[in-house]
C-alpha positions as a Markdown table, in Angstrom:
| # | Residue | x | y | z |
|---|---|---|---|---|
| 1 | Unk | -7.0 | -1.6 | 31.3 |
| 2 | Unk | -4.9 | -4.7 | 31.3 |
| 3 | Unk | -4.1 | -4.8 | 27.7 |
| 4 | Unk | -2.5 | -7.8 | 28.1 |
| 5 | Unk | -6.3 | -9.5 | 28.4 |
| 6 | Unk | -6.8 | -8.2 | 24.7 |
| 7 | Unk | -7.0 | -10.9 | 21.9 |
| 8 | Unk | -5.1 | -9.9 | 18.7 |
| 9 | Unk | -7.6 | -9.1 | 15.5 |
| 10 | Unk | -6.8 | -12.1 | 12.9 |
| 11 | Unk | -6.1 | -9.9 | 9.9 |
| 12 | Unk | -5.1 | -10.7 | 6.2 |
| 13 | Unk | -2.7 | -8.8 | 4.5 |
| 14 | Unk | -1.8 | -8.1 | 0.6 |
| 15 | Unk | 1.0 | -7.8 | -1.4 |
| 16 | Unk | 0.3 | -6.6 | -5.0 |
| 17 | Unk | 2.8 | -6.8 | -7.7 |
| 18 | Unk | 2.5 | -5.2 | -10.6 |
| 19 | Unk | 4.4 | -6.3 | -13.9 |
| 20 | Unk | 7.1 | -4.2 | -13.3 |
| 21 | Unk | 7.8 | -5.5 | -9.9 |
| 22 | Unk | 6.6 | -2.6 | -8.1 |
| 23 | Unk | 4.5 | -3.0 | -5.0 |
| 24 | Unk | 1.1 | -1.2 | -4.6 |
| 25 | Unk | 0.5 | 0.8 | -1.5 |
| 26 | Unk | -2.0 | 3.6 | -0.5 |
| 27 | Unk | -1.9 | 6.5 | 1.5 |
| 28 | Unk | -4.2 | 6.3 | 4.6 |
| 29 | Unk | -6.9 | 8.4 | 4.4 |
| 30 | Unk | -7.6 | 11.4 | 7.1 |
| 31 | Unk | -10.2 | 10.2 | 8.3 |
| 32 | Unk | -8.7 | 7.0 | 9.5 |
| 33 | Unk | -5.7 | 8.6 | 11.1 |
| 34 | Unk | -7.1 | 7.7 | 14.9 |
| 35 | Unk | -5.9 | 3.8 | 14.2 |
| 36 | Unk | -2.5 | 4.9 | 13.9 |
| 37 | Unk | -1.8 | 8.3 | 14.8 |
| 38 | Unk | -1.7 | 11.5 | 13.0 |
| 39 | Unk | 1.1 | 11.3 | 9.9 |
| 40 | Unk | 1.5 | 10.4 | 6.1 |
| 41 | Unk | 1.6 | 7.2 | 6.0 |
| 42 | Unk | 1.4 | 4.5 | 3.4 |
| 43 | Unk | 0.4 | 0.9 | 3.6 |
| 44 | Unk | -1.0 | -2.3 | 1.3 |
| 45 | Unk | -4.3 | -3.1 | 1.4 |
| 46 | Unk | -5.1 | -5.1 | 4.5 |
| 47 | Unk | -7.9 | -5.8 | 6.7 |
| 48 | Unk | -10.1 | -8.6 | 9.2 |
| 49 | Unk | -11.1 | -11.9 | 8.2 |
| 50 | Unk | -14.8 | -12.7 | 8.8 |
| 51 | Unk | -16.0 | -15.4 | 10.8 |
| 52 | Unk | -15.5 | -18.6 | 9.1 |
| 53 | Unk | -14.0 | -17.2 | 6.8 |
| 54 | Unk | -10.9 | -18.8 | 4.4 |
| 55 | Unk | -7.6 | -16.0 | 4.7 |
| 56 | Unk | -7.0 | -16.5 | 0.7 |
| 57 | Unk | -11.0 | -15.8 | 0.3 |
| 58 | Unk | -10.6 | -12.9 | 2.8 |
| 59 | Unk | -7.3 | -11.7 | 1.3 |
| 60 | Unk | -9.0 | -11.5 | -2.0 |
| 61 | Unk | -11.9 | -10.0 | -0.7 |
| 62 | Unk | -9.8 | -6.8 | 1.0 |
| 63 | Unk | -7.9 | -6.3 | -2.1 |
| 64 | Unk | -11.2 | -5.7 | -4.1 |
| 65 | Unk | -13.3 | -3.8 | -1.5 |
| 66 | Unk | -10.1 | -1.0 | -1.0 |
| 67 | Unk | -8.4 | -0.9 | -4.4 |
| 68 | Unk | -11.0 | -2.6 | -6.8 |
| 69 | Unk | -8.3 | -4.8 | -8.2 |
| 70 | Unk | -9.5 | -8.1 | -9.1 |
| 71 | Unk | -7.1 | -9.1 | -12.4 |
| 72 | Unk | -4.9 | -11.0 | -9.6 |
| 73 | Unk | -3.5 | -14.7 | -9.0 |
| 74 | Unk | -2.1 | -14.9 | -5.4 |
| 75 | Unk | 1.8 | -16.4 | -5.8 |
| 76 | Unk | 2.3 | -17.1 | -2.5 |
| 77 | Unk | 1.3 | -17.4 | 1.2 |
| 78 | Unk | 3.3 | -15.7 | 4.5 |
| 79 | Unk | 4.8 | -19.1 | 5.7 |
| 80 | Unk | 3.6 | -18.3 | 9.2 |
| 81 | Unk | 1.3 | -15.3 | 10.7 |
| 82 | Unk | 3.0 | -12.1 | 11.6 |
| 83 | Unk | 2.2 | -10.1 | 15.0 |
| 84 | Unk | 1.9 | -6.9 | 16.0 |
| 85 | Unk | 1.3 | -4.6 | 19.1 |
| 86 | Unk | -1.1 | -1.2 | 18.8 |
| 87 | Unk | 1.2 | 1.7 | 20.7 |
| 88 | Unk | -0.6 | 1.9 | 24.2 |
| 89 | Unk | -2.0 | 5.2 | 23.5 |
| 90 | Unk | -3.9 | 3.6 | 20.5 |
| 91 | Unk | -5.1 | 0.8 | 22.9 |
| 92 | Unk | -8.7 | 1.4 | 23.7 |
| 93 | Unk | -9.4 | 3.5 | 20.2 |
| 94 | Unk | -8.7 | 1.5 | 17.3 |
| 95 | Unk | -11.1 | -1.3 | 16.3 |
| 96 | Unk | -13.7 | -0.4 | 19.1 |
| 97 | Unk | -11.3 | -1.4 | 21.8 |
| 98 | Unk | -11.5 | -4.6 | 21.5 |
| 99 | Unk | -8.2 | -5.8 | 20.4 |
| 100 | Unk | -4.3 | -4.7 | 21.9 |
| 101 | Unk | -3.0 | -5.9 | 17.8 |
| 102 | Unk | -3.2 | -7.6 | 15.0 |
| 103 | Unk | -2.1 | -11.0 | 13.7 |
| 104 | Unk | -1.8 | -11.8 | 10.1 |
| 105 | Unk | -0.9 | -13.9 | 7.1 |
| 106 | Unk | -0.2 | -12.6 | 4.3 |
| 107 | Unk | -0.8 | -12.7 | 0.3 |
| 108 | Unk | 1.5 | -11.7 | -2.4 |
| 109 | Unk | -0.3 | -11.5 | -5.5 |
| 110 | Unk | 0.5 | -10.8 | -8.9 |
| 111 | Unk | -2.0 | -7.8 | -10.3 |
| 112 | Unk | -2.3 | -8.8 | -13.9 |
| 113 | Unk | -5.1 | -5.9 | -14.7 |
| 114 | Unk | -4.7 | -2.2 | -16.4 |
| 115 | Unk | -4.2 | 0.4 | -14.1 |
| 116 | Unk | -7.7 | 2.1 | -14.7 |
| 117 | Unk | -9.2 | -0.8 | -12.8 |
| 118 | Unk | -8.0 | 0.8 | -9.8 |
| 119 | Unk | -10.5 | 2.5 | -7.8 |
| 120 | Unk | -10.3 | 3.7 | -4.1 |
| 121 | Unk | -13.4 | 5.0 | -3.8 |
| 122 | Unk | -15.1 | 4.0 | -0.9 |
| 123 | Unk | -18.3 | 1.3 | -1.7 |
| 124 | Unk | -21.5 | 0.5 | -0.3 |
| 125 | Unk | -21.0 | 4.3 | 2.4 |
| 126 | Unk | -17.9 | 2.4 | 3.8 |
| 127 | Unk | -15.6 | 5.2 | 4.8 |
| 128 | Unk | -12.3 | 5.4 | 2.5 |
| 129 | Unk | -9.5 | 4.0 | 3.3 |
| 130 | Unk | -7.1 | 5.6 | 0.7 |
| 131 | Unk | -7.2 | 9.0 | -0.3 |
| 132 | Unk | -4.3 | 8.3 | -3.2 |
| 133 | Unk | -2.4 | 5.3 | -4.2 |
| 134 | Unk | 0.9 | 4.5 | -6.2 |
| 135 | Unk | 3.2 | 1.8 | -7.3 |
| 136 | Unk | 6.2 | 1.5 | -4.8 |
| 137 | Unk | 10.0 | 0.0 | -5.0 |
| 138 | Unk | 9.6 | -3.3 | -2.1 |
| 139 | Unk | 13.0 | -2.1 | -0.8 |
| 140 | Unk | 10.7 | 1.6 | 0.2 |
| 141 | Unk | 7.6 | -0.6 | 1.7 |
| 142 | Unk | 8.7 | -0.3 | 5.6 |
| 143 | Unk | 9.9 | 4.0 | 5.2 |
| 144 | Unk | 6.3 | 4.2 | 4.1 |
| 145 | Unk | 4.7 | 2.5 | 7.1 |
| 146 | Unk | 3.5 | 3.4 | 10.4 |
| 147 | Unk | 6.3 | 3.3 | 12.5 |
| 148 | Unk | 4.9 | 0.6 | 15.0 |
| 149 | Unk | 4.1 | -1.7 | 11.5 |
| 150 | Unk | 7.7 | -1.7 | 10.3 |
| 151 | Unk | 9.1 | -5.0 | 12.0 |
| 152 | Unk | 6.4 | -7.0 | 10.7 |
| 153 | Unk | 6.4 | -5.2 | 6.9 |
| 154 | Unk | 10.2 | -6.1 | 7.3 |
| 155 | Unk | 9.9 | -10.0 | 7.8 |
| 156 | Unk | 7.1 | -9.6 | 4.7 |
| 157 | Unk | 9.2 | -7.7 | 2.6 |
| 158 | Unk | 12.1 | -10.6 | 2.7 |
| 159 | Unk | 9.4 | -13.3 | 2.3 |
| 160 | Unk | 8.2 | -12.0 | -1.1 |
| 161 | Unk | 11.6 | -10.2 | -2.0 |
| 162 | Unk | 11.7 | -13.0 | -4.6 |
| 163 | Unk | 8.6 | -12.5 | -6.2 |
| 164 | Unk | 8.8 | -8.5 | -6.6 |
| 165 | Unk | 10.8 | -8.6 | -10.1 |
| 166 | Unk | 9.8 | -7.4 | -13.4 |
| 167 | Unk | 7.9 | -9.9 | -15.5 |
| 168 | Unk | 9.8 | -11.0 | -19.1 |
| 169 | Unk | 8.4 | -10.3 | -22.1 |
């Protein structure tokens, strides 16, 4: 297979802030382990943007459908769209196939809810994507991720650096 003929997957990431200035992440569920590879890995919500679809609208979407957070406002927008490369061996297996990556924009977003609206229980016989959650120092986000993730966690991690601080008052 020439993976080179693959089209990236446009994807929409999210970056949730809590008031402290912690960053939310999950821990990838078993069962979804055959994306990435077998390991304990960590990562904040994220997933495709339908067809005709607006990223902010899709970004939105994502967050609720895998962490049931929707006390947010979204602070800011990735100021361009960040690539990445599946490891060859995942080529083929992830996402049907069909795609050799992902690109995406990202969201950072300000979760202004209690944390007992969050609720990683799969919806409507989805399969789950988390099995356990918590709220994460930014400066830990890329130890947590997938190894072939890191650069582009990296480059998100300085463009929001700003906004990760506690909230006054």
């Amino acid at each position: 297979m020439d993976v080179s003929l693959l089209p990236y997957r446009p994807c929409v990431g999210v970056m949730a802030i809590n008031r402290d200035g912690n960053v939310w992440v999950g821990r990838r569920a078993q069962a979804r382990f055959h994306n990435e590879g077998r390991g304990n890995w960590w990562q904040m919500p994220q997933g495709g943007i339908d067809e005709g679809e607006d990223p902010a609208h899709a970004a939105l979407r994502e967050l609720r459908e895998e962490t049931g957070m929707d006390s947010v406002e979204i602070l800011a927008q990735s100021p361009r769209w960040y690539t990445y490369d599946l490891p060859r061996e995942l080529v083929g297996k992830a996402w049907g196939g069909r795609y050799r990556g992902q690109t995406q924009v990202w969201f950072a977003v300000r979760f202004t809810g209690d944390d007992s609206q969050i609720d990683i229980a799969p919806r409507d016989g989805a399969e789950a994507e988390f099995d356990d959650w918590k709220w994460a120092p930014i400066g830990e986000l890329t130890e947590l991720i997938v190894p072939f993730k890191r650069e582009v966690y990296a480059q998100i991690v300085q463009a929001f650096a700003h906004l990760a601080r506690p909230l006054r008052g």
